[in-house]
C-alpha positions, 0 to 999 in steps of 0.5 A: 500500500502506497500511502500519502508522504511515503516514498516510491520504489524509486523516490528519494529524498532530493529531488532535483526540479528541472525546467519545463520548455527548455532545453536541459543538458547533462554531462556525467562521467565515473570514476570507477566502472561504467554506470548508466542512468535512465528516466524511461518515460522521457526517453532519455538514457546516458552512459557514465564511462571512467575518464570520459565526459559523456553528455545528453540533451532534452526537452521536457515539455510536460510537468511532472514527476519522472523516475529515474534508476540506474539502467547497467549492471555494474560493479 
């Protein structure tokens, strides 16, 4: 039972507000092994690789919450 104030499976504790109608960029990069990090009902997925700086580019044009989560086994 998912109840009112309580988190999602995917929820957290600080969440980041993004612009709506704008065009947001994001560059990642690890340190360790290579991550990947999704938001599945934008769309959007990027690779995080050790010593690279990998970049993506999107528009949200709907309010929302959206879910992200890790998308690579890694480790």
């Amino acid at each position: 039972d998912l109840k009112k104030n309580h988190f999602r499976l995917l929820d957290v504790d600080n969440r980041i507000i993004l612009p709506m109608n704008n065009q947001i960029r994001i560059l990642v990069t690890a340190t360790d092994v290579i991550h990947s990090w999704t938001i599945p009902s934008l769309g959007i997925k990027v690779d995080a690789n050790p010593g690279r700086l990998n970049q993506t580019n999107f528009f949200i044009n709907r309010p929302g919450i959206y879910y992200g989560q890790c998308s690579e086994i890694c480790g």
